[in-house]
KEKEDO-208017 format. One line per field, with one value per residue: residue in one letter; y, x, z of N, C-alpha, C, O, CB in turn; residue number from 1. Coordinates in pm, whole numbers, always signed. Atoms other than C-alpha are relative to their C-alpha. Glycine has a CB too. Example, Ala and Ser with C-alpha at 12.3 -4.5 7.8 and 13.67 -1.06 7.14 Angstrom:
# residues 2
marmi	c(a  s)
npy	c(-119  -119)
npx	c(+89  -82)
npz	c(+0  -6)
capy	c(-450  -106)
capx	c(+1230  +1367)
capz	c(+780  +714)
cpy	c(+120  +109)
cpx	c(+90  -77)
cpz	c(+0  +73)
opy	c(+118  +220)
opx	c(+194  -26)
opz	c(+66  +90)
cbpy	c(+3  +46)
cbpx	c(-99  +41)
cbpz	c(+125  -142)
vexvo	c(1  2)
END
This chain:
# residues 224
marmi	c(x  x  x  x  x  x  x  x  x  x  x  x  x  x  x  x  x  x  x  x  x  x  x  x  x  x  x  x  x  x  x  x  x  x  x  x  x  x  x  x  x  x  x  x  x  x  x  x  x  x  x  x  x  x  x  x  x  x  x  x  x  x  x  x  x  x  x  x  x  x  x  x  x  x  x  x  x  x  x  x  x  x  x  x  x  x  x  x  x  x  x  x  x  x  x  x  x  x  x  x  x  x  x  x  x  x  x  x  x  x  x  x  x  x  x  x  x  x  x  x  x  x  x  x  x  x  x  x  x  x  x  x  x  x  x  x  x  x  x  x  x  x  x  x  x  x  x  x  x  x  x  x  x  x  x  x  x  x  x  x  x  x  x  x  x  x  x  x  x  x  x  x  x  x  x  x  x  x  x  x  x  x  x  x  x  x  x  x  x  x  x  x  x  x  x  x  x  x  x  x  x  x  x  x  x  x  x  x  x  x  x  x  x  x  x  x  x  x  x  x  x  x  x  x)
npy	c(-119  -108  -59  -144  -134  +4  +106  +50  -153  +56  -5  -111  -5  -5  -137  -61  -6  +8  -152  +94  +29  +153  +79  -75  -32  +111  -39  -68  +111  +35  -127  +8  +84  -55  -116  +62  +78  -88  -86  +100  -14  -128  +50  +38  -79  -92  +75  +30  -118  -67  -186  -31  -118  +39  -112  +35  +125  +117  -42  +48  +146  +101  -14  +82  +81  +24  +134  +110  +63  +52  +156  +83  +15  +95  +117  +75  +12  +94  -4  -23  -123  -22  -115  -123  -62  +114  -30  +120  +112  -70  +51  +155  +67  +24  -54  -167  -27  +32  -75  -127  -3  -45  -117  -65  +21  +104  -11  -43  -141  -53  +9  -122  -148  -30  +6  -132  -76  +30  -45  -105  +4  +102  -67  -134  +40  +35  -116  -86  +49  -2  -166  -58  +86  -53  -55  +121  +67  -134  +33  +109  -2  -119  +100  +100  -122  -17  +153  +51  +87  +72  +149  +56  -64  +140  +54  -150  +61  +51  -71  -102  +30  +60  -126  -78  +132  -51  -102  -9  +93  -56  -90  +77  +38  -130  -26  +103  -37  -104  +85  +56  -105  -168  -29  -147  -115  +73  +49  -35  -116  +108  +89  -71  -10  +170  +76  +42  +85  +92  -19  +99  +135  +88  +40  +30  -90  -68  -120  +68  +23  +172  +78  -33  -165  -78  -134  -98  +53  +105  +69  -22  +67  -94  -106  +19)
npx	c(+84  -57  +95  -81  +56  +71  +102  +114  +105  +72  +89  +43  +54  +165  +46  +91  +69  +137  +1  +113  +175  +28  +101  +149  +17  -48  -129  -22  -54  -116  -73  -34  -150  -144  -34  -63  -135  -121  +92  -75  -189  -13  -25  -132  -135  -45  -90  -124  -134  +24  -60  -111  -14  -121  -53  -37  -50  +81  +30  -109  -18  +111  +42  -127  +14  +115  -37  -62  +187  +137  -71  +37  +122  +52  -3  +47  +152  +43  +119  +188  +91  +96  +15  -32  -44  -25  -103  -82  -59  -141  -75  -32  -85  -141  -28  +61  -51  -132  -28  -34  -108  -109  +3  +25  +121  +95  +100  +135  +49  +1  +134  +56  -32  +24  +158  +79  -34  +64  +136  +20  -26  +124  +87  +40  +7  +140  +75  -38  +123  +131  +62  +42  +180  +138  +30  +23  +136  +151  -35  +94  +147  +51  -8  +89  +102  +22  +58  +153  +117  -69  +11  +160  +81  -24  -184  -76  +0  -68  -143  +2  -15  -138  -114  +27  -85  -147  -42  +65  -93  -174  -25  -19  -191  -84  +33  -43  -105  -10  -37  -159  -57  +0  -130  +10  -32  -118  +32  -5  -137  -45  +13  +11  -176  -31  +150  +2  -54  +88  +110  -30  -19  +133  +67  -8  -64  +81  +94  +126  -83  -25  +172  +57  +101  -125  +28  +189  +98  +109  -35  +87  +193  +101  -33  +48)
npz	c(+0  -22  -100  +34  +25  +125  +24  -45  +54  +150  -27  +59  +142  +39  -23  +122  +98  -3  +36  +105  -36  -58  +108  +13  -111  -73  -75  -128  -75  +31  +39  -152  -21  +57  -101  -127  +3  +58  -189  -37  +5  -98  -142  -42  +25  -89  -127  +11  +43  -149  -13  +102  +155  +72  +91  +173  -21  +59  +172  +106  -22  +52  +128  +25  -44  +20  +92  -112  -46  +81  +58  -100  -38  +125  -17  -145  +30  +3  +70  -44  +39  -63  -43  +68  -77  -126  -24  -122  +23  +43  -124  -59  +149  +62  +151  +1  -89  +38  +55  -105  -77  +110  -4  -165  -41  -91  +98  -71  +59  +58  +93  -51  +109  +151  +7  -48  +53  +136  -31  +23  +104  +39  -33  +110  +168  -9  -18  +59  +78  -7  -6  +108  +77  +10  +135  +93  -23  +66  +173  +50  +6  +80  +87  -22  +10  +142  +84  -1  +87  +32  -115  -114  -102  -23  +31  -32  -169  -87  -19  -50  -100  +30  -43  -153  -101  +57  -70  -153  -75  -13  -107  -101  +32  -34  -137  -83  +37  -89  -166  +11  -50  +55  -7  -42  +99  +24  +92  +95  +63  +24  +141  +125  +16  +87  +71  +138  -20  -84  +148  +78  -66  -3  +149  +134  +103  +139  -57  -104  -91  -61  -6  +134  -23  -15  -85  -57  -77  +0  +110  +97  +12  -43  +41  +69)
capy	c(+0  +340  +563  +839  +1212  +1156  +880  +958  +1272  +998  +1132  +1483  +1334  +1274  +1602  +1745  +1545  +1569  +1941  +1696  +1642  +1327  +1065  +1033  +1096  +725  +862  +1014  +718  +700  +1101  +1070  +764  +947  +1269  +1037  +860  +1185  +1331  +1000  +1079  +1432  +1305  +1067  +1318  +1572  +1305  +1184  +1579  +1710  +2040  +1968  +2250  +2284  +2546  +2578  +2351  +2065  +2218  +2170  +1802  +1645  +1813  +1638  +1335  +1295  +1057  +830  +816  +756  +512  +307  +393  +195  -111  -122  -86  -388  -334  -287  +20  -43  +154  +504  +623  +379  +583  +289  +38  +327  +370  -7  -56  -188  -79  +324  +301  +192  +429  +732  +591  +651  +987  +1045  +1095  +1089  +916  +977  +1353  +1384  +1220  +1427  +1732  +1590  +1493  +1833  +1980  +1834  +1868  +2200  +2224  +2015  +2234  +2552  +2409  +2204  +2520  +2756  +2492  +2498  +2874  +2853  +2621  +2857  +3026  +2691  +2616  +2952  +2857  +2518  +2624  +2908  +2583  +2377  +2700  +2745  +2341  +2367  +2363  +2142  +1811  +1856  +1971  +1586  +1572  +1972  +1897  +1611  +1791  +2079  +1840  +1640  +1982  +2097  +1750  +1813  +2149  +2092  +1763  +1945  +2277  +1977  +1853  +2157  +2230  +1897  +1933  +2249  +2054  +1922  +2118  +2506  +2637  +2902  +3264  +3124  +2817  +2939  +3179  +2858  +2686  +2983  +2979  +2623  +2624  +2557  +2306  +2130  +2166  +2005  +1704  +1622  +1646  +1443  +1540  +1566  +1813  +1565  +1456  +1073  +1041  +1146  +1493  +1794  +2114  +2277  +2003  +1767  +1528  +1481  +1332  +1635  +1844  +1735)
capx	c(+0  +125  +118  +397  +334  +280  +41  -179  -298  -494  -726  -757  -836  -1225  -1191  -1151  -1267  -1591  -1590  -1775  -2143  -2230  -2381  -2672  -2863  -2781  -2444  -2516  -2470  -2092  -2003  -2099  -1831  -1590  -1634  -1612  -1295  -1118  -1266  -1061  -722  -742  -784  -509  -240  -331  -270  +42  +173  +50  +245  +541  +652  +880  +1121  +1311  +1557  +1324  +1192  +1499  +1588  +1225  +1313  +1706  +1557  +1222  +1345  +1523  +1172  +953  +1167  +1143  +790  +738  +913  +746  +381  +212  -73  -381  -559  -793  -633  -497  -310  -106  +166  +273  +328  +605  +760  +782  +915  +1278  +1372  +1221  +1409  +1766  +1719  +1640  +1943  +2141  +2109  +2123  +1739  +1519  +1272  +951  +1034  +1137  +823  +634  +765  +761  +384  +310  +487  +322  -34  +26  +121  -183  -408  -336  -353  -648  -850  -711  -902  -1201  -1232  -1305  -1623  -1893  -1776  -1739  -2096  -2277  -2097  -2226  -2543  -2597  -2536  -2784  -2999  -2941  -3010  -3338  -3568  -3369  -3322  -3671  -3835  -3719  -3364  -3297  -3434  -3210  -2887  -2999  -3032  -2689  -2510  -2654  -2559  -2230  -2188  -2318  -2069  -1719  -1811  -1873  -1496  -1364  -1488  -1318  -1017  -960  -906  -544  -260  -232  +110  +189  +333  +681  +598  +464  +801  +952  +723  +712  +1164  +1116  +725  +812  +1055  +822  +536  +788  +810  +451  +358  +473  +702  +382  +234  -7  +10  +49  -350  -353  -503  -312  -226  -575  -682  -916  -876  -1015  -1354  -1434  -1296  -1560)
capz	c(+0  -56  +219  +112  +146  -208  -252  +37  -170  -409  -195  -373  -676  -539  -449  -785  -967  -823  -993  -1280  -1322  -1107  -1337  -1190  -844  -718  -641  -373  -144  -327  -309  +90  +133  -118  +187  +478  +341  +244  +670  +764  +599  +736  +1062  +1045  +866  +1134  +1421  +1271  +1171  +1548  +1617  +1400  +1179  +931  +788  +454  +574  +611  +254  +74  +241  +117  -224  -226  -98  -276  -599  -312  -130  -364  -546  -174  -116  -469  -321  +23  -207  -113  -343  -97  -203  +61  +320  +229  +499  +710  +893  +1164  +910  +741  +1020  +1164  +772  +802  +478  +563  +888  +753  +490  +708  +920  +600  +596  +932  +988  +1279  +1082  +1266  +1211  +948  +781  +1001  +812  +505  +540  +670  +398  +107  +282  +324  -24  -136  +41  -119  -459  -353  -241  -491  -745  -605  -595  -947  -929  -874  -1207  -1365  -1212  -1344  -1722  -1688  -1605  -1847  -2132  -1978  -1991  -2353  -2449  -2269  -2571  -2736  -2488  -2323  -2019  -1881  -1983  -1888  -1497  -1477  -1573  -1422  -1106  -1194  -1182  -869  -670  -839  -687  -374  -324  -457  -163  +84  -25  -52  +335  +430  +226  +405  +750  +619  +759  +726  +671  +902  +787  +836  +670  +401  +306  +329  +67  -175  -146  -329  -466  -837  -711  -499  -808  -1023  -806  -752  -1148  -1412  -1713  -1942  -1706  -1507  -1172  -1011  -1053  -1423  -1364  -1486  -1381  -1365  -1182  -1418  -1677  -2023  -1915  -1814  -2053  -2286)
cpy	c(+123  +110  +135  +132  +26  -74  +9  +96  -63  +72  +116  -50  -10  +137  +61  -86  -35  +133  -62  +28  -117  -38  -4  -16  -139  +53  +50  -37  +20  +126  -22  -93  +37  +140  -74  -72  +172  +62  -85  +32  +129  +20  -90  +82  +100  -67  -43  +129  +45  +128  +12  +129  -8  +153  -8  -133  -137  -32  -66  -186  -74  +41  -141  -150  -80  -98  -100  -68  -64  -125  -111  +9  -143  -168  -49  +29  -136  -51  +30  +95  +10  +95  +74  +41  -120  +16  -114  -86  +90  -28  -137  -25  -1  +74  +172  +15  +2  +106  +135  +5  +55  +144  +88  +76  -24  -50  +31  +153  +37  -62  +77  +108  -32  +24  +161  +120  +6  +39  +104  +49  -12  +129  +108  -53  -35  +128  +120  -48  +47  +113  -2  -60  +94  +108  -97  -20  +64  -6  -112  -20  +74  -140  -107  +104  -17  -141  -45  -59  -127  -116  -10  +39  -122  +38  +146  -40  -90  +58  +94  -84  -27  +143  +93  -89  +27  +130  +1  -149  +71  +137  -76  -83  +38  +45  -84  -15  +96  -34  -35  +113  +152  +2  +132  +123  -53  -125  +22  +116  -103  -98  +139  +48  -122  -66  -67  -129  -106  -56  -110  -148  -82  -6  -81  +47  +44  +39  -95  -94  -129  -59  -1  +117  +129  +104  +73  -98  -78  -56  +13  -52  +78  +119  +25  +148)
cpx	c(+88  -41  +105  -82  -46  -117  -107  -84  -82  -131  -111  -56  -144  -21  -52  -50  -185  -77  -96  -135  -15  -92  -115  +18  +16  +67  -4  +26  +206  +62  +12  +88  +99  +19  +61  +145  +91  -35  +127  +144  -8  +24  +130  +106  -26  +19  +113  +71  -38  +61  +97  -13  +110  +62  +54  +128  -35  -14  +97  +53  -142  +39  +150  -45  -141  +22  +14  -158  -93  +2  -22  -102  -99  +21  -34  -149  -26  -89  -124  -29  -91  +46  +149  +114  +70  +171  +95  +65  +171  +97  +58  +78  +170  +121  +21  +91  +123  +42  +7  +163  +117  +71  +7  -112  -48  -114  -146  -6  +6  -112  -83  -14  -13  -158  -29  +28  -59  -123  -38  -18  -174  -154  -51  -40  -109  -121  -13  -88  -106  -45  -54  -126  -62  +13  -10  -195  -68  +17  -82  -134  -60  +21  -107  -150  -63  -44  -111  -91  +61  +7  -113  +19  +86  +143  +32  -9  +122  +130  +16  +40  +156  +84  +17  +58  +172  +97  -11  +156  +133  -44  +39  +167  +66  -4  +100  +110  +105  +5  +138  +24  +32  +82  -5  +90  +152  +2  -30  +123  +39  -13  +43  +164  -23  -157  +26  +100  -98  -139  +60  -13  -141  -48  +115  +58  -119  -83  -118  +92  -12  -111  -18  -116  +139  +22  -65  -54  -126  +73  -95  -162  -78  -13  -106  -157)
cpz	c(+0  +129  +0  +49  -99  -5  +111  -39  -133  +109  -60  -172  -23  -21  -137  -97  -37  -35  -111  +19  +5  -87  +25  +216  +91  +96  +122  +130  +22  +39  +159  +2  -71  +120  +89  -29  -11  +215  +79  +5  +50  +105  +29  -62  +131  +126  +19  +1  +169  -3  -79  -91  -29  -42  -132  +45  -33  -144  -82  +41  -54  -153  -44  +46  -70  -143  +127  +54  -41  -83  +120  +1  -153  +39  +155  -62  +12  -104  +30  -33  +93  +164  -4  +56  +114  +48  +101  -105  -108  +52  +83  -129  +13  -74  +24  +94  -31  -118  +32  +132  -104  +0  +80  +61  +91  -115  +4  -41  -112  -171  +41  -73  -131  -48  +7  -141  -72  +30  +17  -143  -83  +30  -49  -113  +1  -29  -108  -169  -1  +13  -130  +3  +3  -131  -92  -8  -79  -168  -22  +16  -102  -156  +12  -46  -191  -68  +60  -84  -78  +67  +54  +90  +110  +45  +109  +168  +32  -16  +49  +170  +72  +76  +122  +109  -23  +73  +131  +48  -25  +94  +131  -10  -8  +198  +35  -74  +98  +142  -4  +53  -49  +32  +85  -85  -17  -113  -157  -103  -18  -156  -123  -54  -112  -33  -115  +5  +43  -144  -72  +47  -9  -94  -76  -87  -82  +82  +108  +171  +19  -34  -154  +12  -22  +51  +65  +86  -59  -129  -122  +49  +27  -54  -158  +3)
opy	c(+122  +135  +230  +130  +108  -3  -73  +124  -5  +32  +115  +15  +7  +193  +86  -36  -77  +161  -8  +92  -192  +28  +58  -43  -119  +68  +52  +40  +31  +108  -36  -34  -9  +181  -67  -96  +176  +120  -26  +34  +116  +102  -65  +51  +120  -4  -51  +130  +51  +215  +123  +174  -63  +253  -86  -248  -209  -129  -170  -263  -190  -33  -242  -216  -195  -188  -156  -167  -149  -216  -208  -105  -217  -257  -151  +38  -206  -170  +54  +136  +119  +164  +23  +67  -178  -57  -118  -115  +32  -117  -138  -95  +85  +128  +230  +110  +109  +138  +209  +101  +124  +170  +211  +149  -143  +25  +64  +203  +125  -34  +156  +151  +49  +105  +216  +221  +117  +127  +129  +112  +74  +169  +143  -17  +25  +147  +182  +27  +116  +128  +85  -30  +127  +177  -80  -38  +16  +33  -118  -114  +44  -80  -183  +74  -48  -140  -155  -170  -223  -172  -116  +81  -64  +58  +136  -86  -60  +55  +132  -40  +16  +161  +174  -49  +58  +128  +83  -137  +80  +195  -44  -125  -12  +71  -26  -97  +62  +63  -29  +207  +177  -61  +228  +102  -79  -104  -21  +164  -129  -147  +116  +118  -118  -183  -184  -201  -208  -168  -220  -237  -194  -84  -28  +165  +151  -7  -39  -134  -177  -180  -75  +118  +137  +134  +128  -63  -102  -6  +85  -44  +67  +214  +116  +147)
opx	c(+183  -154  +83  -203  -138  -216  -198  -193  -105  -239  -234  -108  -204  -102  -165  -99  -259  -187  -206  -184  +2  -188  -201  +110  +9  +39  +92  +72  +271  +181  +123  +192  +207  +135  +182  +216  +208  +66  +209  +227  +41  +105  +209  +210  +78  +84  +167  +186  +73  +18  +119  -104  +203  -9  +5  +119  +6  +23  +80  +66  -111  -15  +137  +58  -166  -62  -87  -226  -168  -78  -83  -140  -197  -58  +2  -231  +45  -94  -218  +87  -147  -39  +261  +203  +10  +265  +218  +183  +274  +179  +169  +179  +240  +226  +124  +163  +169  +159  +100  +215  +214  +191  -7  -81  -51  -160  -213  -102  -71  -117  -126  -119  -50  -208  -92  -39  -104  -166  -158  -121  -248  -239  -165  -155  -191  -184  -119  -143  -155  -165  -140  -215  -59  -83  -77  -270  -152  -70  -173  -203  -176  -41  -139  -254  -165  -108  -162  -143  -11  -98  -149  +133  +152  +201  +91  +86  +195  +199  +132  +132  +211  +138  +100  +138  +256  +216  +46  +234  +207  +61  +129  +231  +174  +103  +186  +162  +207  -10  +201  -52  +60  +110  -79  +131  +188  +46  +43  +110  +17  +64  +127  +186  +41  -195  -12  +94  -117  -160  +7  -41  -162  -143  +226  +26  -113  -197  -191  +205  -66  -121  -106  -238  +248  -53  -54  -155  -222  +167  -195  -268  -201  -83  -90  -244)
opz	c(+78  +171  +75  +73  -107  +15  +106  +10  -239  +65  -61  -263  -129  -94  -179  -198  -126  +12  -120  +112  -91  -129  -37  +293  +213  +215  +200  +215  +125  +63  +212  -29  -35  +128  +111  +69  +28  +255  +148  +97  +162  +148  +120  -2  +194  +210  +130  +45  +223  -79  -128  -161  +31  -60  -214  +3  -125  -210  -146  -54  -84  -236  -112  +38  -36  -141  +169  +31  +7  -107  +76  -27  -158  +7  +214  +30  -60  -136  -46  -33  +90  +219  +4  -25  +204  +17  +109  -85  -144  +35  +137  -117  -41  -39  -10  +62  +10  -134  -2  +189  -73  +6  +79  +155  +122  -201  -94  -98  -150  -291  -43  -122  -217  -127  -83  -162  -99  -44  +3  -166  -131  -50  -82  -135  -69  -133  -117  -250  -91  +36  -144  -76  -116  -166  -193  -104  -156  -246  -105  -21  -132  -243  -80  -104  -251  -173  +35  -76  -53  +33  +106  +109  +197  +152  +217  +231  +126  +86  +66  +239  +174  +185  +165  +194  +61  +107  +203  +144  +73  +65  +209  +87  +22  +254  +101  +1  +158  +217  +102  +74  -166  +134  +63  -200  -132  -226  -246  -215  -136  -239  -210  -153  -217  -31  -112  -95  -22  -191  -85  -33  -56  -88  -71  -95  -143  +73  +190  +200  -80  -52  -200  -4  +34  +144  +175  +148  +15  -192  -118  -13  +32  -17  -239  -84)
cbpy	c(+1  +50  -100  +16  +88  -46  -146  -32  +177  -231  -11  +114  -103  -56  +88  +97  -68  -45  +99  -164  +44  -21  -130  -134  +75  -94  +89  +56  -157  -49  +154  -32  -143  +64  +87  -114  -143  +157  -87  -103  -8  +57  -83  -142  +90  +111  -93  -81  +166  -83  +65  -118  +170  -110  +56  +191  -3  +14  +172  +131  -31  +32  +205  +61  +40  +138  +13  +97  +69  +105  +12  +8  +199  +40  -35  +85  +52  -2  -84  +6  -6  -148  -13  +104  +99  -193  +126  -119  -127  +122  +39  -125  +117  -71  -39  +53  -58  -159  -22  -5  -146  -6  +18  +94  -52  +92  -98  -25  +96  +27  -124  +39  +67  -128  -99  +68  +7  -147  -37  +46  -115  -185  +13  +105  -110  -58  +51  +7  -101  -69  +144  -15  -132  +76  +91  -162  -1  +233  -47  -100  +47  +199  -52  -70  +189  +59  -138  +77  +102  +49  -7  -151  -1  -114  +13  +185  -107  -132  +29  +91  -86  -34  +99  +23  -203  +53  +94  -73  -163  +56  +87  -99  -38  +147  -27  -124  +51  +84  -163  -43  -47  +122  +10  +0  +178  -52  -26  +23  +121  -51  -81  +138  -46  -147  +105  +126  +35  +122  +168  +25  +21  +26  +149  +0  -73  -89  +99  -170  +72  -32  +112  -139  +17  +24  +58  +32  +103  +52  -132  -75  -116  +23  -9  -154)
cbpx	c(-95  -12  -33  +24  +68  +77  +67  -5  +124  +2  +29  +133  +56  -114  +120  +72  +83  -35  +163  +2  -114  -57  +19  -187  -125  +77  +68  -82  -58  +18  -77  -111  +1  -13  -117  -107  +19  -44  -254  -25  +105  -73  -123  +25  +17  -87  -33  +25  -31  +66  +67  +9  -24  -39  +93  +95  +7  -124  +16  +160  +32  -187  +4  +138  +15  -86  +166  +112  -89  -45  +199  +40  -61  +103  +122  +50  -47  -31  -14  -62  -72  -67  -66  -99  -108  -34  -26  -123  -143  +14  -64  -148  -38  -23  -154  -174  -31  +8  -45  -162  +25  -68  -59  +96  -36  -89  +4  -1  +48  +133  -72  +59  +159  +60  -82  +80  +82  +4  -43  +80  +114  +1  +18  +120  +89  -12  +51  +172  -35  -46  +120  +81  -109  -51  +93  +97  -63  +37  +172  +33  -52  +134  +125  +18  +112  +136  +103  -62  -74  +85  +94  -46  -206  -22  +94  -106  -142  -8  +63  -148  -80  +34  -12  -175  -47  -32  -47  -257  -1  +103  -123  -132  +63  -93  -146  -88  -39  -101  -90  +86  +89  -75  +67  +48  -23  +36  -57  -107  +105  -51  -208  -107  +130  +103  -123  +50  +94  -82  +8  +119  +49  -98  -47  -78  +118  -66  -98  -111  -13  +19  -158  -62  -95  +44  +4  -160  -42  -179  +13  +62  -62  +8  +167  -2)
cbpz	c(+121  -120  +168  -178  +12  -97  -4  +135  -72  -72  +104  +12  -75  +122  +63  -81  -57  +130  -47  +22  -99  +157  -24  -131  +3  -70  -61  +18  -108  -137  -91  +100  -29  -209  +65  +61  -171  -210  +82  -82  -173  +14  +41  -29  -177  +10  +35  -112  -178  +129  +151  -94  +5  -140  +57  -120  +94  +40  -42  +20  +171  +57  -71  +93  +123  -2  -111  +160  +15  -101  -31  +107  +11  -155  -51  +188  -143  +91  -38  +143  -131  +6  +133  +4  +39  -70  +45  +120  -99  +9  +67  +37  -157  -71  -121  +43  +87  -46  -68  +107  +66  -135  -34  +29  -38  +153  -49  +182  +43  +24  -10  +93  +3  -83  +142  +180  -19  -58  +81  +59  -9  +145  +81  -46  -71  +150  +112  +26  +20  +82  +22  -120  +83  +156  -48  +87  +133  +62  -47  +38  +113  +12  +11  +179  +43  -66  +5  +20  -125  -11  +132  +48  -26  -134  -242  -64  +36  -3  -88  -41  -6  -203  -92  +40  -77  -155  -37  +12  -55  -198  +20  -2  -71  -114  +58  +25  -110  -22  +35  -146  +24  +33  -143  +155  +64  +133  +46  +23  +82  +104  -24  +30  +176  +135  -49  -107  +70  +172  -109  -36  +162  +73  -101  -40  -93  -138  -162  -138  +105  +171  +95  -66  +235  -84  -25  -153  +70  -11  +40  -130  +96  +116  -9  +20)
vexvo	c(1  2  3  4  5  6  7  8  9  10  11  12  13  14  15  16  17  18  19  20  21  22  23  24  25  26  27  28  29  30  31  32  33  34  35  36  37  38  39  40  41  42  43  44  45  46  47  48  49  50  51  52  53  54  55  56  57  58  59  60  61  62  63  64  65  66  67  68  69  70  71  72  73  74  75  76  77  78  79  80  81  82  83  84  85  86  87  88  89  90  91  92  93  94  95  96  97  98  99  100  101  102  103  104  105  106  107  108  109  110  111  112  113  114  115  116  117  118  119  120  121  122  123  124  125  126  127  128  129  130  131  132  133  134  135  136  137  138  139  140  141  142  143  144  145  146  147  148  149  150  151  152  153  154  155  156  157  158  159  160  161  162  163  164  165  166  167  168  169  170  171  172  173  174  175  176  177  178  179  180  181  182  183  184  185  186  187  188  189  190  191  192  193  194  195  196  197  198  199  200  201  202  203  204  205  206  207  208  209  210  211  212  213  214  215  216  217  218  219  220  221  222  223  224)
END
């Protein structure tokens, strides 16, 4: 299982990419268990990061160190997917420990910091997304507007509905997003010494990140 600073941010990908129009009103069962799981890892990154903070120091050691990591975090993946977040079994990892000894590492902190770093990270970017929905929303509504006569009285309701469930679940994910860690004012000087560094790391050479989502934050299925 992955449980990196990287990999436990598969969690942002319900986030945005619940910026979509939910297929249909079923979902709504699935969007509540895609909140409560993302409520979950929130809760466990902010029990594992606790008061830790980080400076640029830290900053620059997760950036010199973040191939090395991630390359290990690939060969302690077990494969479960089923759970997200599993800082004990890092830590207890052998392998994670001998390699933080390498380097001369506490390793407890200095995952700590890394976690905190990236989630800070994550957060802005997260949030800084979702500021745009409610102009996305009022575009994709003013289209549904205009293909009223056209699709029917029928059809228009349910995409009108679709797009409203839609909006209503990415604010509720945005809210609970917004629980990960907040960088303080220090902190944040820190990230913005080594943002575009840090940026580079968590995307992809062809612009997308670990989930297959790119820059802006959605993929083609939605770009339709």
């Amino acid at each position: 299982m992955r449980t990196s600073v990287v990999w436990i941010c598969v969690a942002m990908v319900v986030l945005v990419g619940a910026v979509g129009p939910v297929a249909a009103q079923s979902e709504s069962d699935a969007m509540a268990e895609a909140n409560r799981k993302l409520e979950e890892i929130v809760a466990e990154v902010n029990d594992f990061v606790g008061d830790v903070r980080f400076d640029e120091a830290d900053v620059e050691s997760l950036i010199e160190l973040w191939p090395e990591f991630d390359e290990l975090e690939s060969l302690l993946d077990d494969g479960d997917d089923e759970e997200l977040v599993d800082f004990d079994a890092v830590m207890a990892d052998p392998d994670y420990r001998r390699w933080a000894s390498s380097h001369g590492l506490d390793a407890e902190d200095w995952l700590r910091k890394s976690t905190r770093i990236t989630m800070t990270l994550y957060r802005e970017q997260m949030l800084q997304s979702m500021a745009t929905a409610p102009q996305q929303y009022q575009q994709q509504m003013q289209m549904i507007e205009q293909q009223r006569e056209q699709v029917g009285e029928e059809t228009y309701l349910e995409m009108k509905a679709m797009l409203e469930a839609s909006a209503a679940f990415a604010e509720r994910m945005s809210e609970t997003a917004g629980g990960f860690p907040q960088a303080t004012a220090e902190e944040k000087a820190a990230l913005n010494a080594h943002r575009d560094e840090l940026m580079a790391l968590m995307m992809t050479d062809d612009g997308e990140d670990d989930y297959g989502y790119d820059e802006y934050g959605y993929d083609d299925e939605y770009d339709e």
